[in-house]
PDB file with one MODEL, atoms N, CA, C and O in Angstrom:
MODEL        1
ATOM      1  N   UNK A   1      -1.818 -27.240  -2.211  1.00  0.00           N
ATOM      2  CA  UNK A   1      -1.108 -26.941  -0.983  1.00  0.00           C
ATOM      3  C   UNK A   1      -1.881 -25.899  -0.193  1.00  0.00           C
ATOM      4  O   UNK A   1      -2.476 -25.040  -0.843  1.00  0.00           O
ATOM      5  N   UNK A   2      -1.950 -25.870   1.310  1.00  0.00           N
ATOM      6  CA  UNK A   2      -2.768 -25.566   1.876  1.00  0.00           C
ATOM      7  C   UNK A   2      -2.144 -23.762   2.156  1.00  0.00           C
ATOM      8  O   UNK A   2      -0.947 -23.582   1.929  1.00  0.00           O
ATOM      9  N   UNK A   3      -2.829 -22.773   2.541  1.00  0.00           N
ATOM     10  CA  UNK A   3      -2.274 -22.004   2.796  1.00  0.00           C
ATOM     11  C   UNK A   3      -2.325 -21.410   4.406  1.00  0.00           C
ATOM     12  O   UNK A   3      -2.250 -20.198   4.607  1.00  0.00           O
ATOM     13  N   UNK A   4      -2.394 -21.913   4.981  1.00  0.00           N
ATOM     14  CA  UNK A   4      -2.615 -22.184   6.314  1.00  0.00           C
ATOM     15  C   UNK A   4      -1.161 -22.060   6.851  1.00  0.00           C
ATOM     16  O   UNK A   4      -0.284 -22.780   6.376  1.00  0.00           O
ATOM     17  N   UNK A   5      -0.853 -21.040   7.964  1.00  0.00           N
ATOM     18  CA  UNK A   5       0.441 -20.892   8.351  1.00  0.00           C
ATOM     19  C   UNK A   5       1.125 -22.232   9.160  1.00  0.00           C
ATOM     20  O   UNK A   5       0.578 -22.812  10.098  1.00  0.00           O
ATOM     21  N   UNK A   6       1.981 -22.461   8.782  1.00  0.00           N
ATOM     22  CA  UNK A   6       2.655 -23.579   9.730  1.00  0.00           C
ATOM     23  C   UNK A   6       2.479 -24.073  10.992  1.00  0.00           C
ATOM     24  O   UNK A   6       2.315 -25.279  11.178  1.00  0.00           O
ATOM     25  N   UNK A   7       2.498 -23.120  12.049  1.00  0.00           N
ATOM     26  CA  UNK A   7       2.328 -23.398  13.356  1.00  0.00           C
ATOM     27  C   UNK A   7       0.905 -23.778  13.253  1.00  0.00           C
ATOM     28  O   UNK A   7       0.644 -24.396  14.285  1.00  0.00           O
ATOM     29  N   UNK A   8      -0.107 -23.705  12.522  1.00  0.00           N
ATOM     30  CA  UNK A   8      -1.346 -24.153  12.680  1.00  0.00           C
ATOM     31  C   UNK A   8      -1.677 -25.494  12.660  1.00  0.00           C
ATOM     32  O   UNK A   8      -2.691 -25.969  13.171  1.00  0.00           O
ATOM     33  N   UNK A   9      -0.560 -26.283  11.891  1.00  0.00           N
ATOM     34  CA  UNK A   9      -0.437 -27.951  11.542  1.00  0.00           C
ATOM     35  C   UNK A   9       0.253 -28.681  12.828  1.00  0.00           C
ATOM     36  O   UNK A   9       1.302 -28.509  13.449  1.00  0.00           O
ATOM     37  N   UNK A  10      -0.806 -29.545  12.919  1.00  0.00           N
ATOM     38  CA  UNK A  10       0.128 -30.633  13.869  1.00  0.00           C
ATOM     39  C   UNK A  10       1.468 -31.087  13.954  1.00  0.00           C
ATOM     40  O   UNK A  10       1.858 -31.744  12.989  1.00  0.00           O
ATOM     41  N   UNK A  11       2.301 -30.882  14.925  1.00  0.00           N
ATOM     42  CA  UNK A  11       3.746 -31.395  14.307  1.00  0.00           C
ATOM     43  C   UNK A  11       4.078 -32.657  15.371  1.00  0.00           C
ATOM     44  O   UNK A  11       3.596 -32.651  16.504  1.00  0.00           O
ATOM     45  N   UNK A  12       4.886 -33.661  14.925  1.00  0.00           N
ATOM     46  CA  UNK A  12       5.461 -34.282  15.380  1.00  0.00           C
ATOM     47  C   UNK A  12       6.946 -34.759  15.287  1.00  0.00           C
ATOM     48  O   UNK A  12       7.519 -35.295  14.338  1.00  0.00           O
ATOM     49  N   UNK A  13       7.550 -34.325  16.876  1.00  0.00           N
ATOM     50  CA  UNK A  13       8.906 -34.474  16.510  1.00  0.00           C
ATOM     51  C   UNK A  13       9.554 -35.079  17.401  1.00  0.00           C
ATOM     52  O   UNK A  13       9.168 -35.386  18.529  1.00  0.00           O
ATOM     53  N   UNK A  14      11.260 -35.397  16.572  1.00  0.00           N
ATOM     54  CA  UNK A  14      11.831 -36.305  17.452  1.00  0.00           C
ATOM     55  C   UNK A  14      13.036 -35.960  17.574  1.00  0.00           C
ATOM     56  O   UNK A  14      13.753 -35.884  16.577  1.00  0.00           O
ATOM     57  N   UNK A  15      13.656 -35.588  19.241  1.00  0.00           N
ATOM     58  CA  UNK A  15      14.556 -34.954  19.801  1.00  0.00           C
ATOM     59  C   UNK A  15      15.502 -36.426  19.785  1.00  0.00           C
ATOM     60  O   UNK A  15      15.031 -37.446  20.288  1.00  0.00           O
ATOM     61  N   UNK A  16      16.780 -36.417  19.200  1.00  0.00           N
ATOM     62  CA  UNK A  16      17.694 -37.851  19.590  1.00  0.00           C
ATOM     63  C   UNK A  16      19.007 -37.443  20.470  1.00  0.00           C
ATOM     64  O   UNK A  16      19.880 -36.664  20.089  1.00  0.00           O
ATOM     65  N   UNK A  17      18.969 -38.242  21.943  1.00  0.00           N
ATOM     66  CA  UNK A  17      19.702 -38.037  22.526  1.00  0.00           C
ATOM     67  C   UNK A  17      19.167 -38.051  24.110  1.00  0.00           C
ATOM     68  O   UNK A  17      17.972 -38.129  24.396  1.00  0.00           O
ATOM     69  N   UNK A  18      20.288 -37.961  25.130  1.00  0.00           N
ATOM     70  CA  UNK A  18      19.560 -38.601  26.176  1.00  0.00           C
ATOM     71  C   UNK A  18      20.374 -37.322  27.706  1.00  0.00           C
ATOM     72  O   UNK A  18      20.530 -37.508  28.913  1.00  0.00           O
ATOM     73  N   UNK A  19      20.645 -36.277  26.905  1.00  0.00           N
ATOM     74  CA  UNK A  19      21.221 -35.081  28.008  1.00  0.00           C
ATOM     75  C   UNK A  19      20.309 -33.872  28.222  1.00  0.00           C
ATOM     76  O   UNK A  19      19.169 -33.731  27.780  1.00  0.00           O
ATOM     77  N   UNK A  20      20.937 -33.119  28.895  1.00  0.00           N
ATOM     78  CA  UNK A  20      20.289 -32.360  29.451  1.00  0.00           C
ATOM     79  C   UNK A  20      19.780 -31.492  27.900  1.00  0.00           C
ATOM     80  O   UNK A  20      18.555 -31.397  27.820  1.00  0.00           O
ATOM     81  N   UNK A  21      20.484 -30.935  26.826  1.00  0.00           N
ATOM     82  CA  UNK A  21      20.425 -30.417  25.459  1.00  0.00           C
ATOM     83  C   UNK A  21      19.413 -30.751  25.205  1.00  0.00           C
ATOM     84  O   UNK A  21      18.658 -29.800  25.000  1.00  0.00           O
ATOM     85  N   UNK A  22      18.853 -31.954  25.077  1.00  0.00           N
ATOM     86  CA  UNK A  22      17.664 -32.586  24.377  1.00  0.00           C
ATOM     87  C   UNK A  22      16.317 -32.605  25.357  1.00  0.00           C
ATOM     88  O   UNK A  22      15.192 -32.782  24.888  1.00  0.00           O
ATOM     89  N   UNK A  23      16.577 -32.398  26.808  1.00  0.00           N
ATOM     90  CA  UNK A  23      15.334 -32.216  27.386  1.00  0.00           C
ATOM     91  C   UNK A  23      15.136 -30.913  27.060  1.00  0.00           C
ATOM     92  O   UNK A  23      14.072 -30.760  26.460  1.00  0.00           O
ATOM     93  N   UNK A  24      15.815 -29.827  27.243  1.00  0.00           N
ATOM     94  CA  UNK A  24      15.551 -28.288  27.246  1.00  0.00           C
ATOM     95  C   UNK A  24      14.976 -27.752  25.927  1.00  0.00           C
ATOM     96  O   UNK A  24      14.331 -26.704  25.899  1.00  0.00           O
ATOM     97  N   UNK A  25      15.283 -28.668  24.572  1.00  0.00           N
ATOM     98  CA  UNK A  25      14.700 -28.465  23.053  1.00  0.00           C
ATOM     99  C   UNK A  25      13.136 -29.029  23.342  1.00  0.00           C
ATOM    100  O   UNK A  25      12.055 -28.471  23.155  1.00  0.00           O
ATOM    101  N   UNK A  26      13.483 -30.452  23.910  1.00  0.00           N
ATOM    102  CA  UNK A  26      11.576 -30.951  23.963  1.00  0.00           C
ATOM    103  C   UNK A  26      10.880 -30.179  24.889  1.00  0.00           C
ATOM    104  O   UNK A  26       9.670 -30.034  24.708  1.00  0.00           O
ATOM    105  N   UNK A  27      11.594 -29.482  26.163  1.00  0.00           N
ATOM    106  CA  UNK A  27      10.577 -28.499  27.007  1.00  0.00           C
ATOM    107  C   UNK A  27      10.049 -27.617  26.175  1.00  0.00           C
ATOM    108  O   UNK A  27       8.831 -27.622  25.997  1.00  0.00           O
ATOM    109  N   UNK A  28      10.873 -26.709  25.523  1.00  0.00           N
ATOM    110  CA  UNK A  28      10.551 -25.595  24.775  1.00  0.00           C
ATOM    111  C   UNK A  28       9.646 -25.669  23.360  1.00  0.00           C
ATOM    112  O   UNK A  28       9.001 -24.747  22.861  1.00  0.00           O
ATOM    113  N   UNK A  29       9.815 -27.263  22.785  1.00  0.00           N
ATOM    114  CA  UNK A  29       9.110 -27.248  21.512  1.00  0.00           C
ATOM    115  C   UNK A  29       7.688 -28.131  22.061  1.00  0.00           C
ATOM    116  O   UNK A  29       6.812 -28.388  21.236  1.00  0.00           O
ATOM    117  N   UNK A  30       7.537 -28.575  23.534  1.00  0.00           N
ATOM    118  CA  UNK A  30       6.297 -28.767  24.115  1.00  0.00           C
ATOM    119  C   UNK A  30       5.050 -27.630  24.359  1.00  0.00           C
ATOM    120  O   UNK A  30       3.845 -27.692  24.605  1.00  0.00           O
ATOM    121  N   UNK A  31       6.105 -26.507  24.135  1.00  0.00           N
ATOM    122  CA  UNK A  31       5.094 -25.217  24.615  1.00  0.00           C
ATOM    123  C   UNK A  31       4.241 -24.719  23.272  1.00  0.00           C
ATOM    124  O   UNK A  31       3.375 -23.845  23.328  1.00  0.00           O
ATOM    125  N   UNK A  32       4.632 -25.423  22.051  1.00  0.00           N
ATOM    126  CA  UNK A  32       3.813 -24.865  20.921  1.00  0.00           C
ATOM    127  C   UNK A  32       2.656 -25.751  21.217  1.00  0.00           C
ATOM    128  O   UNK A  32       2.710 -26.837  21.794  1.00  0.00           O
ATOM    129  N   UNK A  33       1.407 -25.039  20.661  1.00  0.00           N
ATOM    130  CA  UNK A  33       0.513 -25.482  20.942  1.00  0.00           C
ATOM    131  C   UNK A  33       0.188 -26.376  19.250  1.00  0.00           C
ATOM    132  O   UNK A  33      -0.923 -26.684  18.819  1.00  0.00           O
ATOM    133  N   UNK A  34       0.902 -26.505  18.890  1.00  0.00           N
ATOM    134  CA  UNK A  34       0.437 -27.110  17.081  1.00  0.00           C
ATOM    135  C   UNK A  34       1.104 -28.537  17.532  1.00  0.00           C
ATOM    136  O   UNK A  34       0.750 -29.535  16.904  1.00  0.00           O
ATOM    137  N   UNK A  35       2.033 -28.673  18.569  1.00  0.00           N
ATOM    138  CA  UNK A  35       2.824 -30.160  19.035  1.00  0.00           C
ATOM    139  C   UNK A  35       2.107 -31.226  19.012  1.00  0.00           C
ATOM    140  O   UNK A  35       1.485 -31.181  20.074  1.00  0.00           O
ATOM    141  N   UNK A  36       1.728 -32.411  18.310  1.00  0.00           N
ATOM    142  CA  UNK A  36       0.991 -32.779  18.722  1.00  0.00           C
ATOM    143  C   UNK A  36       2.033 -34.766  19.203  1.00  0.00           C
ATOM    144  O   UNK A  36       1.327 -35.728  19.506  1.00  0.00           O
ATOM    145  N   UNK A  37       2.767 -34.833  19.179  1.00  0.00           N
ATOM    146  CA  UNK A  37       3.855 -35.761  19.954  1.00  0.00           C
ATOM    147  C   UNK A  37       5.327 -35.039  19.632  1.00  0.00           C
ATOM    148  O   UNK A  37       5.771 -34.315  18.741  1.00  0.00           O
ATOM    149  N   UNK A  38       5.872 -35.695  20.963  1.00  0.00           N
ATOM    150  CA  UNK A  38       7.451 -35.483  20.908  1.00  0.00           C
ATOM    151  C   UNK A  38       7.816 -36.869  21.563  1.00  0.00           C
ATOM    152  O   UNK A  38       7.440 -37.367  22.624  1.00  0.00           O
ATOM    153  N   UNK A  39       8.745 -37.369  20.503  1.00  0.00           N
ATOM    154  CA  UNK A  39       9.829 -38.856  20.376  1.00  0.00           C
ATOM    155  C   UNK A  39      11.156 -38.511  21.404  1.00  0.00           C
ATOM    156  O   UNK A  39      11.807 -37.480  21.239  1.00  0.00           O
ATOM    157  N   UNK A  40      11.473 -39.475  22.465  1.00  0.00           N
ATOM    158  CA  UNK A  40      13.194 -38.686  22.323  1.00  0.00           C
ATOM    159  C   UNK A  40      13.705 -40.073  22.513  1.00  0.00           C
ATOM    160  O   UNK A  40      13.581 -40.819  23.484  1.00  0.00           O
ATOM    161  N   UNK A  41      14.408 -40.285  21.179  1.00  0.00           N
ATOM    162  CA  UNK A  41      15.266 -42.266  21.544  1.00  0.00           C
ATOM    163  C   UNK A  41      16.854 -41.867  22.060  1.00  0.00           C
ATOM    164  O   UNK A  41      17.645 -41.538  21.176  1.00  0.00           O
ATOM    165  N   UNK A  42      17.195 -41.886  23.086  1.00  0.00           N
ATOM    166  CA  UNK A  42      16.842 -42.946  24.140  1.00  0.00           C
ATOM    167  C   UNK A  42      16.251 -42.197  25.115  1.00  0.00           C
ATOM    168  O   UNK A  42      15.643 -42.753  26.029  1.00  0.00           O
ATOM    169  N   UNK A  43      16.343 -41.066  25.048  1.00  0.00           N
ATOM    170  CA  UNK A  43      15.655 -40.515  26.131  1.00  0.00           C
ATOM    171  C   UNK A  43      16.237 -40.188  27.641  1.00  0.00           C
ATOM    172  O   UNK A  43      17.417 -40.541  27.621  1.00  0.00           O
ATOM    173  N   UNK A  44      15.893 -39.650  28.968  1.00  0.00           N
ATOM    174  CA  UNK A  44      16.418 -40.011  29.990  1.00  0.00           C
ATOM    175  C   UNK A  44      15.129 -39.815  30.720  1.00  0.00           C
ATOM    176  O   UNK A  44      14.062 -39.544  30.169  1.00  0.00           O
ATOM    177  N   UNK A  45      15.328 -39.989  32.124  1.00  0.00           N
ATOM    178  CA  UNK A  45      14.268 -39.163  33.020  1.00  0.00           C
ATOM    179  C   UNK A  45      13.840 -38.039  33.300  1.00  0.00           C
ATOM    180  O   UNK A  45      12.951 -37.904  34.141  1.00  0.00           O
ATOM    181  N   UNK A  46      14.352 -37.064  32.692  1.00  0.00           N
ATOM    182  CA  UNK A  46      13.730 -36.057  32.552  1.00  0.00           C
ATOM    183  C   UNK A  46      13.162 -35.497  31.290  1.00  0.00           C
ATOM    184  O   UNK A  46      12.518 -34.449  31.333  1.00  0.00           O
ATOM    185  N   UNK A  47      13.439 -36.381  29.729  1.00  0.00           N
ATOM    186  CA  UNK A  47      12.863 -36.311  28.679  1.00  0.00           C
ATOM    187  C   UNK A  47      11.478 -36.757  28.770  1.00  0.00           C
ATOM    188  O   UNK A  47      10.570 -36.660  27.944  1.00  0.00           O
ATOM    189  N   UNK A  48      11.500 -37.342  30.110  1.00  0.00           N
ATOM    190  CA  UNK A  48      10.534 -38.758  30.089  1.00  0.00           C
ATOM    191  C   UNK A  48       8.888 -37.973  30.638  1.00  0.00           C
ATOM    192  O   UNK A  48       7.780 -38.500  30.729  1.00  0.00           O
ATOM    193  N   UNK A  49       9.308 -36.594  30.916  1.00  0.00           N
ATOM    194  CA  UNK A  49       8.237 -35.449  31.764  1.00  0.00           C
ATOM    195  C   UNK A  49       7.840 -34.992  30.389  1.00  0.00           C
ATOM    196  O   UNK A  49       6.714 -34.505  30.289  1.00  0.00           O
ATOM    197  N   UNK A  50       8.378 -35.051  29.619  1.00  0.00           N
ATOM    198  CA  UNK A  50       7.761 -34.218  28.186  1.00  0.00           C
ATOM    199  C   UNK A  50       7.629 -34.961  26.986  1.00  0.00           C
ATOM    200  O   UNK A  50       6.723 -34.607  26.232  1.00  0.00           O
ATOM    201  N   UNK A  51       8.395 -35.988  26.627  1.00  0.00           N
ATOM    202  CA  UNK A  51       8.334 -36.590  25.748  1.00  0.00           C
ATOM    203  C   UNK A  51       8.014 -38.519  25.965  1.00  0.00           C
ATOM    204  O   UNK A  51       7.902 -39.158  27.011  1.00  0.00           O
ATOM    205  N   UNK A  52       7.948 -38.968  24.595  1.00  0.00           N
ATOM    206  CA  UNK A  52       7.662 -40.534  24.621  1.00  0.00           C
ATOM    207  C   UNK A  52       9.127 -41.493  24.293  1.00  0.00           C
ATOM    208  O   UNK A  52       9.479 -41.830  23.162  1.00  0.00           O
ATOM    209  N   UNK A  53       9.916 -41.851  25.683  1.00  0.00           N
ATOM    210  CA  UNK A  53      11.291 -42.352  25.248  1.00  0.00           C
ATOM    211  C   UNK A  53      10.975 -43.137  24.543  1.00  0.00           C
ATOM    212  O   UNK A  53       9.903 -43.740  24.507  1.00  0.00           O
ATOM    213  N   UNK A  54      12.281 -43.275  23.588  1.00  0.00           N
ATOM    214  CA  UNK A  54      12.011 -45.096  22.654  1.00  0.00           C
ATOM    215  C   UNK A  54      13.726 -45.413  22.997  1.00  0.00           C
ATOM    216  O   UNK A  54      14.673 -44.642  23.149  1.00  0.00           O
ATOM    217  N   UNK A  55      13.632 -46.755  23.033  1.00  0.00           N
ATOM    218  CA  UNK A  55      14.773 -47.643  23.171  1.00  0.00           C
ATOM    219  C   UNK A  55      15.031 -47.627  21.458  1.00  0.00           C
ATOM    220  O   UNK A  55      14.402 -48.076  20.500  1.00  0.00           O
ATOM    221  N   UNK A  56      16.228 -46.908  21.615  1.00  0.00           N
ATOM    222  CA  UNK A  56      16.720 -47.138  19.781  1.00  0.00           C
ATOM    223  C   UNK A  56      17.888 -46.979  19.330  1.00  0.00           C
ATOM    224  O   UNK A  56      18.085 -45.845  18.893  1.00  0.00           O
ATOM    225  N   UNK A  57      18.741 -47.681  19.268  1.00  0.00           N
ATOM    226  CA  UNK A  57      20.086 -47.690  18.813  1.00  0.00           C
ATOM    227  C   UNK A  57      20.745 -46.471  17.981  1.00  0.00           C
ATOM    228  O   UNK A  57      21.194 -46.891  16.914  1.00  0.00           O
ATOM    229  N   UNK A  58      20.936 -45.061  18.164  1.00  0.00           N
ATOM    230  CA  UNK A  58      21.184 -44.032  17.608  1.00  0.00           C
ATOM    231  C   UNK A  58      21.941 -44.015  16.538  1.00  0.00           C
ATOM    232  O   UNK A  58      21.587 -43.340  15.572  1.00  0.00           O
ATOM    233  N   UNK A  59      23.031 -44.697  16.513  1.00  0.00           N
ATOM    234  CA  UNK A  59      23.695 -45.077  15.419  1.00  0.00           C
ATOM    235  C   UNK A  59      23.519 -46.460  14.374  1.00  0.00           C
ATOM    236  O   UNK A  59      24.400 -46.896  13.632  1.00  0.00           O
ATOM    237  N   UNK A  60      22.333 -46.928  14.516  1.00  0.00           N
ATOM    238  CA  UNK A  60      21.741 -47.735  13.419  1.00  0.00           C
ATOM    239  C   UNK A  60      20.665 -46.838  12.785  1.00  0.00           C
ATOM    240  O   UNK A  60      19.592 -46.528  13.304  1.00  0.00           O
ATOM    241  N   UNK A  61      21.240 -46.385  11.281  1.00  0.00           N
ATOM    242  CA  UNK A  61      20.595 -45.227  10.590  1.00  0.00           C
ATOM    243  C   UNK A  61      18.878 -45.773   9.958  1.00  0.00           C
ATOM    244  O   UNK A  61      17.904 -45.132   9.561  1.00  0.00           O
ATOM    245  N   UNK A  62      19.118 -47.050  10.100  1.00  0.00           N
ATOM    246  CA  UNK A  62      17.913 -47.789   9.799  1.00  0.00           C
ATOM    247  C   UNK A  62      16.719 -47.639  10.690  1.00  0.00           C
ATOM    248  O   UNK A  62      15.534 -47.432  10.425  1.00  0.00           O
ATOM    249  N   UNK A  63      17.756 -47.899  12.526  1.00  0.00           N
ATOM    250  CA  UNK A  63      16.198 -47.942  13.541  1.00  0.00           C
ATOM    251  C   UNK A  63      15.981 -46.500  13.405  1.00  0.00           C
ATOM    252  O   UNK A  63      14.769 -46.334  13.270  1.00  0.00           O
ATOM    253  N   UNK A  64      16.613 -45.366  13.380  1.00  0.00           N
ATOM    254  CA  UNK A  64      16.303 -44.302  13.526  1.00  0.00           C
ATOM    255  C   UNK A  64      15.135 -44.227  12.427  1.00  0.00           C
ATOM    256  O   UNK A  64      14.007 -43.979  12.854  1.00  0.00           O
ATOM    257  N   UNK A  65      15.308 -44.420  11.049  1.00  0.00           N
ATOM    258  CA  UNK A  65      14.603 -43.681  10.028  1.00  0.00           C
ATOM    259  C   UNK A  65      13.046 -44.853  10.323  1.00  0.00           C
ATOM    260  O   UNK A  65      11.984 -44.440   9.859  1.00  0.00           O
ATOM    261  N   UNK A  66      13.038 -46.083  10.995  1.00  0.00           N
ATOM    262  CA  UNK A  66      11.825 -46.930  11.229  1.00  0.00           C
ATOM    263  C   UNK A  66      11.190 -46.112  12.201  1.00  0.00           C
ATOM    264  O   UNK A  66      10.029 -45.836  11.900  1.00  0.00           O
ATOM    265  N   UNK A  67      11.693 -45.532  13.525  1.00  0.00           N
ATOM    266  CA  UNK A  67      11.092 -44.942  14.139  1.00  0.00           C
ATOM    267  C   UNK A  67      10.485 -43.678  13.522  1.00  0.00           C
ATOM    268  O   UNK A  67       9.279 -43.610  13.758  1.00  0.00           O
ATOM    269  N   UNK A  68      11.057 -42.461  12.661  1.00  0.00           N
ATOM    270  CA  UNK A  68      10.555 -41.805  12.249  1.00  0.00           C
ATOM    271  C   UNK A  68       9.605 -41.667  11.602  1.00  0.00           C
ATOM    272  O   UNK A  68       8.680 -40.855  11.626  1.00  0.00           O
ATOM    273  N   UNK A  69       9.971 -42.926  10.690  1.00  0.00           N
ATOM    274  CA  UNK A  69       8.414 -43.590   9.888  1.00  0.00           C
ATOM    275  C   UNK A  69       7.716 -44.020  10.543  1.00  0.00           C
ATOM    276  O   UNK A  69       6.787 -44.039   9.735  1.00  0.00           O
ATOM    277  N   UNK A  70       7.208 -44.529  11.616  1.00  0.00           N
ATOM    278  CA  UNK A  70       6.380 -45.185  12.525  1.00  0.00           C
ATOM    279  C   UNK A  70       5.360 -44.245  13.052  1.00  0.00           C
ATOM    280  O   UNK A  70       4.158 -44.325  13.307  1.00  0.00           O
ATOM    281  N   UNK A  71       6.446 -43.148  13.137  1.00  0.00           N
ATOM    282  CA  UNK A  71       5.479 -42.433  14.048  1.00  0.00           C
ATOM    283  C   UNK A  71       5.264 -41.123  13.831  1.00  0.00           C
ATOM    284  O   UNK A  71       4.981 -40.224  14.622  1.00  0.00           O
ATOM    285  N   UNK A  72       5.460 -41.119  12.464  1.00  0.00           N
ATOM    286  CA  UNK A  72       5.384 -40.381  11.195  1.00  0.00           C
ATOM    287  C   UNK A  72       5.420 -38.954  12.002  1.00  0.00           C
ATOM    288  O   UNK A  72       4.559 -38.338  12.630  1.00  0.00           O
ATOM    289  N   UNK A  73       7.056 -38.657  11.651  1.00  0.00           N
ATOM    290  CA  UNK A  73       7.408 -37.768  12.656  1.00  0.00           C
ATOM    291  C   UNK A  73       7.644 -36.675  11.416  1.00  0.00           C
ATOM    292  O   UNK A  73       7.933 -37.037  10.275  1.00  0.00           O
ATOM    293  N   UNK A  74       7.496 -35.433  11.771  1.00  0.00           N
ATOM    294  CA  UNK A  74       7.730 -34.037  10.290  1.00  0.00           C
ATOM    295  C   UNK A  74       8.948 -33.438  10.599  1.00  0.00           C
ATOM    296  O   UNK A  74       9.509 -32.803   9.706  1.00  0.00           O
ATOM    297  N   UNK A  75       9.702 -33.560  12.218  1.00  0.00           N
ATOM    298  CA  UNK A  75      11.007 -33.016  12.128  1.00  0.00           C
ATOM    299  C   UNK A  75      11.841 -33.741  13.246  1.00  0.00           C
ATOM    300  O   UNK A  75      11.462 -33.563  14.404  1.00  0.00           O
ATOM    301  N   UNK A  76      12.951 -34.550  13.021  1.00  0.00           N
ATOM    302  CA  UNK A  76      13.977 -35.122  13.305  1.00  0.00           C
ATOM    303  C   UNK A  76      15.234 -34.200  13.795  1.00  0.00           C
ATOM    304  O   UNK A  76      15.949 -33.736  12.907  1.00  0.00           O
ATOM    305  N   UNK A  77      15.500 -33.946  14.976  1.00  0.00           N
ATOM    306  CA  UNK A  77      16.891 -33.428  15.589  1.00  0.00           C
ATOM    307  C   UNK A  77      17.684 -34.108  16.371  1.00  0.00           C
ATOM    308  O   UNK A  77      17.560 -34.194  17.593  1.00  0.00           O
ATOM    309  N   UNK A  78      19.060 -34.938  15.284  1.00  0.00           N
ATOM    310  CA  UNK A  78      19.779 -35.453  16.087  1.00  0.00           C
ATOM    311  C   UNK A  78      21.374 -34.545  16.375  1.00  0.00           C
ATOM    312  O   UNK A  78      22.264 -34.323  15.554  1.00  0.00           O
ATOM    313  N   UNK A  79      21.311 -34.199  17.680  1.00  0.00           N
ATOM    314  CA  UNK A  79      22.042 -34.048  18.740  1.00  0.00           C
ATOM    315  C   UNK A  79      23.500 -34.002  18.214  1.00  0.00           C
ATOM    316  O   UNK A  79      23.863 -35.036  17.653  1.00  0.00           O
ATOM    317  N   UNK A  80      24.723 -32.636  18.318  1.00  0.00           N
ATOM    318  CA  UNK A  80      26.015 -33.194  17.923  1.00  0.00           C
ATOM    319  C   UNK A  80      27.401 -34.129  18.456  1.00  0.00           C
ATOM    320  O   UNK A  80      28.571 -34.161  18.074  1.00  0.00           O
ATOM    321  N   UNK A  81      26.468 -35.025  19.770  1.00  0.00           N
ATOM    322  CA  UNK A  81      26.889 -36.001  20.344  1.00  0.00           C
ATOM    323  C   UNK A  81      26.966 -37.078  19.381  1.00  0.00           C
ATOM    324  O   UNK A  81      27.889 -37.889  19.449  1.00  0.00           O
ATOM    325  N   UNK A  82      26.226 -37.140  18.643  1.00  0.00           N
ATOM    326  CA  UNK A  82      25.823 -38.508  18.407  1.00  0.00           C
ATOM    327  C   UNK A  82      26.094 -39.443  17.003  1.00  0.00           C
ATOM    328  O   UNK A  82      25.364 -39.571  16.020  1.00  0.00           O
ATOM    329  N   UNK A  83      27.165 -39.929  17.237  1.00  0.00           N
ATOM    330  CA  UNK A  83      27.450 -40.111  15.522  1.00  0.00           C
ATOM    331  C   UNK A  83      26.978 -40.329  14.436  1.00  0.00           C
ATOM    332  O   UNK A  83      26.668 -41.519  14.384  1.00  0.00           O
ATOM    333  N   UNK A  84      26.736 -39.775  13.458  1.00  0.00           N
ATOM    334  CA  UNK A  84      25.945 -39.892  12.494  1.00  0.00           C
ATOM    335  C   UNK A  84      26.173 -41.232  11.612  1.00  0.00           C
ATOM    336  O   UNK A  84      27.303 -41.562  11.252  1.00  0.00           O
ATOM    337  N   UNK A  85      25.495 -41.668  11.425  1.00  0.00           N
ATOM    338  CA  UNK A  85      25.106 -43.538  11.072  1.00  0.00           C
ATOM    339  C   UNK A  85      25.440 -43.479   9.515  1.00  0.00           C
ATOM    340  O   UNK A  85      24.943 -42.721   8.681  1.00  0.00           O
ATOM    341  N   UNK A  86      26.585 -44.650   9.293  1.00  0.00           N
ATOM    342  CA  UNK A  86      27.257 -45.244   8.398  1.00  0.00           C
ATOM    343  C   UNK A  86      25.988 -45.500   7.189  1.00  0.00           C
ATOM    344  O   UNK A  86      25.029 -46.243   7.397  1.00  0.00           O
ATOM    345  N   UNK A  87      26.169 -44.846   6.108  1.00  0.00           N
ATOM    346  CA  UNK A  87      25.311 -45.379   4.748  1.00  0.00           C
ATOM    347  C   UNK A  87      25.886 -46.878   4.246  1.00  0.00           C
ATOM    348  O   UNK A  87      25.387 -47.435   3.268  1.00  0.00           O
TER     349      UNK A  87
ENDMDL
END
């Protein structure tokens, strides 16, 4: 394991949700310079200035965790709008 402080590693993350909450988290976690993508499914037009929308059914716990894997994301924040998906 590396000993290299955290912020030094590339991160990629994914903001879920499509309000104003979720643009103001991807503005602010755009300003680290270790960012190296930000996801926001579904996104809106103003996520759309900072981040990469994806069309993704929020409450299918499946598309969520395909997208995460896809795009091999290290931290996932879904939103307390958004119902959390049936096991």
């Amino acid at each position: 394991m590396s000993s290299a402080p955290i912020a030094s590693f590339p991160w990629r993350s994914s903001f879920s949700g499509s309000g104003a909450r979720e643009h103001t988290l991807l503005l602010a976690r755009s300003r680290y310079p270790c960012v190296e993508a930000l996801i926001c499914p579904p996104g809106n037009a103003g996520t759309a200035h900072v981040a990469d929308n994806r069309s993704v059914q929020l409450t299918d716990g499946a598309a969520v965790v395909a997208l995460a894997q896809e795009g091999a994301i290290d931290l996932v924040v879904i939103g307390p709008d958004v119902p959390r998906p049936a096991r």
